[in-house]
C-alpha positions as a printed NumPy array, in Angstrom:
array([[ -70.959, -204.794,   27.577],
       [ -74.24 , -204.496,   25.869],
       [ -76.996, -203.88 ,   28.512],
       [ -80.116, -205.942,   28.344],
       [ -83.545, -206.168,   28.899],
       [ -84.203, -209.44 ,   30.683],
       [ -87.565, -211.222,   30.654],
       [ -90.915, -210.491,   32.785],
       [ -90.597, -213.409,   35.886],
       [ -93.932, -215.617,   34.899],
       [ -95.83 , -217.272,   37.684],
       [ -96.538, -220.168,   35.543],
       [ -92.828, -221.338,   35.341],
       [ -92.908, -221.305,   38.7  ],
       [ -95.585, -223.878,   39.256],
       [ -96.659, -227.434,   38.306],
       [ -95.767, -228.251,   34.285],
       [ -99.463, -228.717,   34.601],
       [-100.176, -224.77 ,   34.488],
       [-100.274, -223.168,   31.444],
       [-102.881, -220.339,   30.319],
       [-106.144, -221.057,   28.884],
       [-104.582, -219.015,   25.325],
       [-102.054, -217.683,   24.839],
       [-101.416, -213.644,   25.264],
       [ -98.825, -213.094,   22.096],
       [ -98.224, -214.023,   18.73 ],
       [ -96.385, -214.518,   15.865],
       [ -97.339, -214.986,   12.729],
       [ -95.106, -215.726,    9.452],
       [ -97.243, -214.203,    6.431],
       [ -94.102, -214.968,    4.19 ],
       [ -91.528, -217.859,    4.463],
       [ -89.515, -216.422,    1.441],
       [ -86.445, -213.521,    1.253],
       [ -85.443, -211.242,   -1.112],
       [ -81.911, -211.74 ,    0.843],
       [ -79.627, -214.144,    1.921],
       [ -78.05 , -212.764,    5.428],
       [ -75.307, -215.103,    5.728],
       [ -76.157, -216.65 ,    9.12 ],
       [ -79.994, -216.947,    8.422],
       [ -81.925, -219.891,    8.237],
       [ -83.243, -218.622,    4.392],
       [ -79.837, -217.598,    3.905],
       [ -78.15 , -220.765,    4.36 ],
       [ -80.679, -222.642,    2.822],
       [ -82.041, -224.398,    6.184],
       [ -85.545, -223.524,    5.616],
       [ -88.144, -226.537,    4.729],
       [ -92.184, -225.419,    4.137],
       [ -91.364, -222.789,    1.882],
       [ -94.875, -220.909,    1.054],
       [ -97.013, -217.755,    1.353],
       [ -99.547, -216.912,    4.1  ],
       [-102.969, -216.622,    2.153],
       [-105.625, -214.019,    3.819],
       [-108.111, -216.474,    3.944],
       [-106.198, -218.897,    5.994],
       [-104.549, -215.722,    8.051],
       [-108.186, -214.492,    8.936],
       [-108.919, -218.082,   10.022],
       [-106.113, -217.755,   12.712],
       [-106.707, -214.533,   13.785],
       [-110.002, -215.652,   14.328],
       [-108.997, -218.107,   16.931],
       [-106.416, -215.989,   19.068],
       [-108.118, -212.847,   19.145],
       [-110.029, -214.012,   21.803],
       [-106.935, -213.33 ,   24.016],
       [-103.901, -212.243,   22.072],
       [-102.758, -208.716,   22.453],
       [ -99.847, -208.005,   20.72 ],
       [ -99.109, -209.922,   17.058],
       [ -96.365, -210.05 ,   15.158],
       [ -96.477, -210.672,   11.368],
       [ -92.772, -212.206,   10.766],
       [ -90.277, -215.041,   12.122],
       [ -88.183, -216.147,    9.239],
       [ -88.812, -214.12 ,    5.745],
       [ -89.635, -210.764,    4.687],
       [ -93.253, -209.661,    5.158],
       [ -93.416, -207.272,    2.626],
       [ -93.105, -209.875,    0.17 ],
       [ -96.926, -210.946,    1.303],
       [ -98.823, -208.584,   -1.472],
       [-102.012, -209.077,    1.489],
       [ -99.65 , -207.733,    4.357],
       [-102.025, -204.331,    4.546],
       [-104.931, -206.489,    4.313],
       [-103.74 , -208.448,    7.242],
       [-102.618, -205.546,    9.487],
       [-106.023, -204.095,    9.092],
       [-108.086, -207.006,    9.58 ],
       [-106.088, -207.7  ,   12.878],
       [-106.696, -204.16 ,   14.22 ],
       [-110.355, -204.509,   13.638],
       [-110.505, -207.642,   15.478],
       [-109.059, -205.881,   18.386],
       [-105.284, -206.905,   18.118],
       [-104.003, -203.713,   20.559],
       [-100.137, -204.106,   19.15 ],
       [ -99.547, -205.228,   15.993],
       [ -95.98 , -204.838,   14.654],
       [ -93.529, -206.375,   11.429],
       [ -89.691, -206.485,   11.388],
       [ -88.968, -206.031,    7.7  ],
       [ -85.219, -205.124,    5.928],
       [ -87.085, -202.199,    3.951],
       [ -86.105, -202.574,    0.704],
       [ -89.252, -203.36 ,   -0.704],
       [ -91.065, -200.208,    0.311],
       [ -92.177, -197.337,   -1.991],
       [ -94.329, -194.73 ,   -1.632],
       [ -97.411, -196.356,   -1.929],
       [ -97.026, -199.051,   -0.277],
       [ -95.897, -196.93 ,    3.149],
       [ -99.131, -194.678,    2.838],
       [-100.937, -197.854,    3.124],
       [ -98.693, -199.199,    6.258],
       [ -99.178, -196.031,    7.97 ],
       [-102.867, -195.591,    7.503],
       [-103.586, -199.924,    8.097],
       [-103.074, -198.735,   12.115],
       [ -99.3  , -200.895,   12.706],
       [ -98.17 , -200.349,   15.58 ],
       [ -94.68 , -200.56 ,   15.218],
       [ -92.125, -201.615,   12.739],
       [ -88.594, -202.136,   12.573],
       [ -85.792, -202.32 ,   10.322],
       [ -83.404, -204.972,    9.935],
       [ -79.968, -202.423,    8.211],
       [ -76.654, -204.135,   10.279],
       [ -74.471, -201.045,    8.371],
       [ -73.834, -197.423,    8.171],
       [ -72.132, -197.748,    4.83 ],
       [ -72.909, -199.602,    1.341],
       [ -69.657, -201.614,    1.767],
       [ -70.377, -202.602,    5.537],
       [ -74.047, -203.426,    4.859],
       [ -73.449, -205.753,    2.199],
       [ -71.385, -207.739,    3.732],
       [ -74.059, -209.119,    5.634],
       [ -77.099, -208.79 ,    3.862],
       [ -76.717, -210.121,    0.741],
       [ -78.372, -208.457,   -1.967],
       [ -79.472, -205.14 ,   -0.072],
       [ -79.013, -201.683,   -1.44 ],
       [ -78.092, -199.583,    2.15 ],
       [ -78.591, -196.576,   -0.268],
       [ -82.384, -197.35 ,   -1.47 ],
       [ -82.76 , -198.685,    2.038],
       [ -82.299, -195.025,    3.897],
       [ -84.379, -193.007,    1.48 ],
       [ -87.229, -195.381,    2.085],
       [ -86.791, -195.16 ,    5.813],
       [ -86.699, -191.857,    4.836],
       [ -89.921, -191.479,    2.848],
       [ -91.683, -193.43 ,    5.043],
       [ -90.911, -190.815,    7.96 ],
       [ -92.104, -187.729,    5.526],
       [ -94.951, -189.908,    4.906],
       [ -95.589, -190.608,    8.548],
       [ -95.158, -186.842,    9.426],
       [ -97.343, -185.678,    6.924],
       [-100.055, -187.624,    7.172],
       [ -99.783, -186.5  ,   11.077],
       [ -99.916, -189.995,   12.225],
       [ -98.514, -191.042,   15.665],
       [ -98.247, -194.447,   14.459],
       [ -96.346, -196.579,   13.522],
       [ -93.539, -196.189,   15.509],
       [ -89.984, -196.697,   13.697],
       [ -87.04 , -198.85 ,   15.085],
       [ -83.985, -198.733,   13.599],
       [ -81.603, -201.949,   14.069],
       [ -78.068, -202.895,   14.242],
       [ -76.475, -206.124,   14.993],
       [ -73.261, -205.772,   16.068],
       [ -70.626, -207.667,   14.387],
       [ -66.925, -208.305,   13.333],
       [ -67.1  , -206.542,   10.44 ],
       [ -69.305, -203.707,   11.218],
       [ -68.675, -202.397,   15.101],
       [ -66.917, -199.566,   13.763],
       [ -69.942, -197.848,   12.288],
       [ -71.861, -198.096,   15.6  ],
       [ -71.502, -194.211,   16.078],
       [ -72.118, -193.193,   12.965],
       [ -75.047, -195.818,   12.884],
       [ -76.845, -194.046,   15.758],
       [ -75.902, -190.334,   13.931],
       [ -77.261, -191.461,   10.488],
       [ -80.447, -192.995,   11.527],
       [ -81.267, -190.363,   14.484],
       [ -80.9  , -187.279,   11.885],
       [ -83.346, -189.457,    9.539],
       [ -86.139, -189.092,   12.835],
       [ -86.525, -193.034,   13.413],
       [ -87.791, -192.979,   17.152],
       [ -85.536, -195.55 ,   18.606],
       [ -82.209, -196.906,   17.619],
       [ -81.393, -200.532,   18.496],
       [ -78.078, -201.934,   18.779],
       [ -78.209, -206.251,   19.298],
       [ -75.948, -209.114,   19.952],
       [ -74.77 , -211.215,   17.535],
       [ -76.523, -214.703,   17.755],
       [ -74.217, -217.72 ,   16.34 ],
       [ -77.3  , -220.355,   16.666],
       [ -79.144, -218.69 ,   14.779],
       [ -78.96 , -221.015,   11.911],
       [ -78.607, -224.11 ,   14.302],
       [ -76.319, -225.415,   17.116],
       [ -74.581, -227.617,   14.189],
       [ -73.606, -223.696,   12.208],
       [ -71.636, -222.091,   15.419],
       [ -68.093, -222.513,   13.868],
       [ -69.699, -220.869,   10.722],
       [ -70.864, -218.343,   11.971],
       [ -67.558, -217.485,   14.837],
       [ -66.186, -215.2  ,   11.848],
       [ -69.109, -212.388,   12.5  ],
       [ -68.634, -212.403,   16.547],
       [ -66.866, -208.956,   17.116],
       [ -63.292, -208.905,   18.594],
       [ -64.497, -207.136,   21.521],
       [ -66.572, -208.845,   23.904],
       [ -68.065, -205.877,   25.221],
       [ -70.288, -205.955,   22.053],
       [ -70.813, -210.133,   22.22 ],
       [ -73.166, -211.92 ,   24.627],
       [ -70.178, -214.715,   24.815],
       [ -67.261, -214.803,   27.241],
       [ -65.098, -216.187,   24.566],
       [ -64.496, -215.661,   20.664],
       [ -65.825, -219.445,   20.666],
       [ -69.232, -218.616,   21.578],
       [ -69.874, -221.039,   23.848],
       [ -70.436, -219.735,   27.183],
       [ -72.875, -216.819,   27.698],
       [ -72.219, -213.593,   30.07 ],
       [ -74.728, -213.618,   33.107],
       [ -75.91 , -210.546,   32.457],
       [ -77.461, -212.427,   29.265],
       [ -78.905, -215.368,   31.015],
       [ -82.39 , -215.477,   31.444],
       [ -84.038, -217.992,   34.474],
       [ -87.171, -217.508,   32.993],
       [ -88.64 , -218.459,   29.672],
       [ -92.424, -217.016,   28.533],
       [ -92.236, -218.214,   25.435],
       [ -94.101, -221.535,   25.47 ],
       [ -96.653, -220.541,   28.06 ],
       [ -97.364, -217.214,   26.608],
       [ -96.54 , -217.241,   22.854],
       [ -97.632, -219.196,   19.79 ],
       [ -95.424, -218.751,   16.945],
       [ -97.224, -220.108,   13.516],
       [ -94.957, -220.656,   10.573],
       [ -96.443, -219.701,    7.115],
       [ -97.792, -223.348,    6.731],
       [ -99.625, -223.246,   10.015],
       [ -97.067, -225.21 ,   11.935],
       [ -96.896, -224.024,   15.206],
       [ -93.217, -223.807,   16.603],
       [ -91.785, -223.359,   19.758],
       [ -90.382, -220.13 ,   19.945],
       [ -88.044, -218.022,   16.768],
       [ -85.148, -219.954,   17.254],
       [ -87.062, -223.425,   16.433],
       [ -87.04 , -222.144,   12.77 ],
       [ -88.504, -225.621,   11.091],
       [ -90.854, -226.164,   13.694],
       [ -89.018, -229.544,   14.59 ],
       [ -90.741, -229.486,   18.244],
       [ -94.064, -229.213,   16.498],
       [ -96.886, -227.88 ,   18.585],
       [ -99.819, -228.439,   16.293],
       [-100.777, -227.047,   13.517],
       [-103.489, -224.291,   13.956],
       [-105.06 , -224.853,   10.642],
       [-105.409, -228.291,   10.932],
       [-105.382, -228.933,   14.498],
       [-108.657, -227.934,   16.924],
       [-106.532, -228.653,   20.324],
       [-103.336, -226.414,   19.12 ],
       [-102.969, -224.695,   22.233],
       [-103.15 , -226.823,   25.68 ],
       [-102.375, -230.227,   23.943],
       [-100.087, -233.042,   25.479],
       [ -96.936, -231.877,   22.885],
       [ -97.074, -228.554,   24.688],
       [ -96.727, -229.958,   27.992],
       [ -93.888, -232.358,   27.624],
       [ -91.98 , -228.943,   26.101],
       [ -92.74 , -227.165,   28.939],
       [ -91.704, -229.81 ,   31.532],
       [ -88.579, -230.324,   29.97 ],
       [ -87.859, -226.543,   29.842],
       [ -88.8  , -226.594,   33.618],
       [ -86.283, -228.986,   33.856],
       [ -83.336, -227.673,   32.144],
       [ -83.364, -230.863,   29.27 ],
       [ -84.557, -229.168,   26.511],
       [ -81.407, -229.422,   23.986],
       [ -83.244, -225.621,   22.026],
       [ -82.897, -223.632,   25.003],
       [ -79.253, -224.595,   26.067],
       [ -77.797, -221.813,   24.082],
       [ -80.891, -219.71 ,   23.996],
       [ -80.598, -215.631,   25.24 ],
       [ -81.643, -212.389,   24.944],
       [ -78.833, -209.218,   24.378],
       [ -80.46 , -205.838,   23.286],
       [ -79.647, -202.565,   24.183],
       [ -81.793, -199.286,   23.471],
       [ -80.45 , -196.484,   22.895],
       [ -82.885, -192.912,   23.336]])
């Protein structure tokens, strides 16, 4: 079974629904709510998404003013590709200088040249990671509709020359893998192809069928992997989770704020439409410690909030 890296226990879970921190200590922030793919059990890809729009810098310098009083690490994705966002090195830079310590993006690479990688290496990111699910052309595109695993490599590629010789520490590269049906095979040759490139870590996930909503499980059954040693589920139904993947402790609405590109602030990743709205941090002055938040977090406490039933955490890291 995939090993896993289970969550930090937070005092504040712990205690009164009352508690929650003054701001919060992470974020995540979606510059771009567009793709230039259509992964097959993606919110974008199935056509889920509502608030389509771009991040503008004015309105992302507006947030960033307000959390970076006490955020720390800030991530510039949730649902869409942040390279689209033609500001992205703009924003990276303007969040370093306001003393964001970690900022990373989670991008599927495609849209990278030369150029643009000088300027992602030299705008300070922290980290960045690459979505590639594939060792092969045929394999990747079975997933990731529309991708080129070819172009893909020799910009992870270039971007490591470029990396290397601008003698830059940072960022540092992630390559990942969801395991699947149609792809566990290549998890060897995975780990060979993108260790050889020089990537610094290679990532090998579960596969998540909610990620397009509870409603899409049966859809998305076909891409759990025959063996369960590679699944977070007990069963090739995906209903009941292994232990090891349970998590009695969830950080995410007492220590997160996750903005969609509209300013809508969501729960956590998986609440994609930002259905439990928060706030809106454009809009809203009170979008942290407000009554919405509270009710979430009591009903998290008490095991009735329907978004967290199915909700877990499978990675494993491979050095």
């Amino acid at each position: 079974m995939l090993n896993n890296n289970l969550p930090i226990k937070n005092s504040s879970t712990k205690k009164s629904n009352k508690v929650v921190l003054k701001l919060p200590i992470r974020a995540r922030i979606e510059i771009c709510r567009f793709c230039n793919l259509k992964c097959s059990s993606c919110p974008i890809g199935r056509g889920k998404i509502k608030n389509k729009k771009m991040m503008s810098f004015s309105n992302f310098k507006f947030i960033i003013d307000k959390i970076k009083i006490s955020v720390k690490e800030l991530s510039l994705f949730n649902y869409g590709e942040p390279l689209l966002n033609p500001e992205i090195v703009k924003m990276i830079k303007y969040a370093k200088k306001n003393g964001i310590k970690i900022v990373n993006i989670h991008t599927n690479g495609l849209l990278l040249n030369k150029k643009l990688s000088k300027q992602l290496v030299e705008s300070g990111l922290d980290y960045i990671s690459f979505s590639i699910d594939g060792a092969s052309e045929e394999t990747y595109k079975k997933y990731r509709i529309g991708g080129d695993f070819n172009k893909l490599v020799k910009n992870i590629r270039e971007f490591i020359e470029i990396k290397k010789n601008l003698k830059s520490r940072k960022p540092f590269i992630e390559a990942q893998f969801v395991v699947m049906k149609h792809n566990q095979h290549e998890i060897n040759k995975f780990g060979q192809i993108f260790k050889k490139i020089g990537v610094n870590k290679v990532v090998f996930k579960t596969f998540n069928a909610y990620m397009s909503g509870y409603k899409d499980r049966e859809k998305n059954l076909k891409y759990l992997p025959m063996d369960t040693n590679y699944s977070r589920y007990k069963t090739l139904e995906a209903k009941e989770l292994f232990d090891v993947y349970k998590s009695n402790y969830c950080v995410w609405a007492w220590e997160n704020v996750v903005i969609n590109a509209n300013g809508d602030i969501a729960l956590c990743c998986h609440d994609f439409n930002a259905d439990l709205k928060l706030g809106n941090i454009l809009h809203n002055e009170n979008w942290w410690d407000n009554n919405n938040r509270r009710k979430i977090q009591a009903r998290i406490l008490d095991k009735k909030n329907a978004l967290c039933k199915h909700c877990n955490i499978g990675v494993l890291y491979l050095n």
